[in-house]
N, C-alpha and C positions, 0 to 999 in steps of 0.2 A: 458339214457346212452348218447345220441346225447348232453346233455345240459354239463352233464360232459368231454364229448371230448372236445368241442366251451371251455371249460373254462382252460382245461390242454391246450391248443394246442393255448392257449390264449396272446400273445406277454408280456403283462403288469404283468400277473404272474408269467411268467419265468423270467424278469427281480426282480420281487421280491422277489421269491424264489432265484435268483441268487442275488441279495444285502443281502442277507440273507445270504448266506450259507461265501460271503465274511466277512460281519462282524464277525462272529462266526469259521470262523476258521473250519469247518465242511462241509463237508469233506475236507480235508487239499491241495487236489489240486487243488480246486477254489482259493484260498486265494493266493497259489503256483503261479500260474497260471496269476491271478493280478500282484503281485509282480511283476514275470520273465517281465509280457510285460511292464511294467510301468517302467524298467530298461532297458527296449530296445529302452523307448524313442516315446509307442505307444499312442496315443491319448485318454482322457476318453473314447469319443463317440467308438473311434473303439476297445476298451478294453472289455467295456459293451455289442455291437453287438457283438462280437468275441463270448462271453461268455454266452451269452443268447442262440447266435444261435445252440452254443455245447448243449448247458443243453434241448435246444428245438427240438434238431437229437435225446438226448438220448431219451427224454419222448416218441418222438413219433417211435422208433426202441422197447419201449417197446410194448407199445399199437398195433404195429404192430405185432410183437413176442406172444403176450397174456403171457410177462413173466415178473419177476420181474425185475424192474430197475436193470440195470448192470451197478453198480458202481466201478467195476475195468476198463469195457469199456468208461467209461463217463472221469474215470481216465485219462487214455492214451490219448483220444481224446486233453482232456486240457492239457497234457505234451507237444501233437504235434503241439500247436498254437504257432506262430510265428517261429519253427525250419525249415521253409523254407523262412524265411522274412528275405533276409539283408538289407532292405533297410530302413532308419530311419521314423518312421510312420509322419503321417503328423498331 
């Protein structure tokens, strides 16, 4: 079990799983979520930690929960990046 947590909890496969989920369009608020901040003007690098970091709160609110991924909450999370940012990213 410990070798599977080290590997969900693992930086390099949430961003894969997160370039993943952009490519494919699945689930549609990653991709959403790309878009909106790449129209705000945010930086690759801080588009990808923005993204990674969400997808890496959900996994591990799951594994803490003992429940299934909540993908309406992982949702919302990525609706909320950047709707406190007016500042042009750098």
């Amino acid at each position: 079990m410990l070798t599977g947590l080290r590997h969900l909890l693992n930086r390099p496969s949430h961003r894969a799983i997160v370039k993943d989920q952009v490519s494919s369009g699945v689930p549609p608020a990653v991709r959403s979520a790309y878009d909106r901040l790449r129209a705000q003007r945010w930086s690759e690098r801080r588009i990808w930690r923005a993204l990674v970091a969400t997808h890496r709160a959900a996994a591990a609110a799951m594994l803490a929960s003992k429940r299934p991924f909540d993908r309406e909450a992982y949702a919302r999370k990525l609706r909320m990046l950047g709707s406190d940012d007016n500042q042009v990213a750098r």
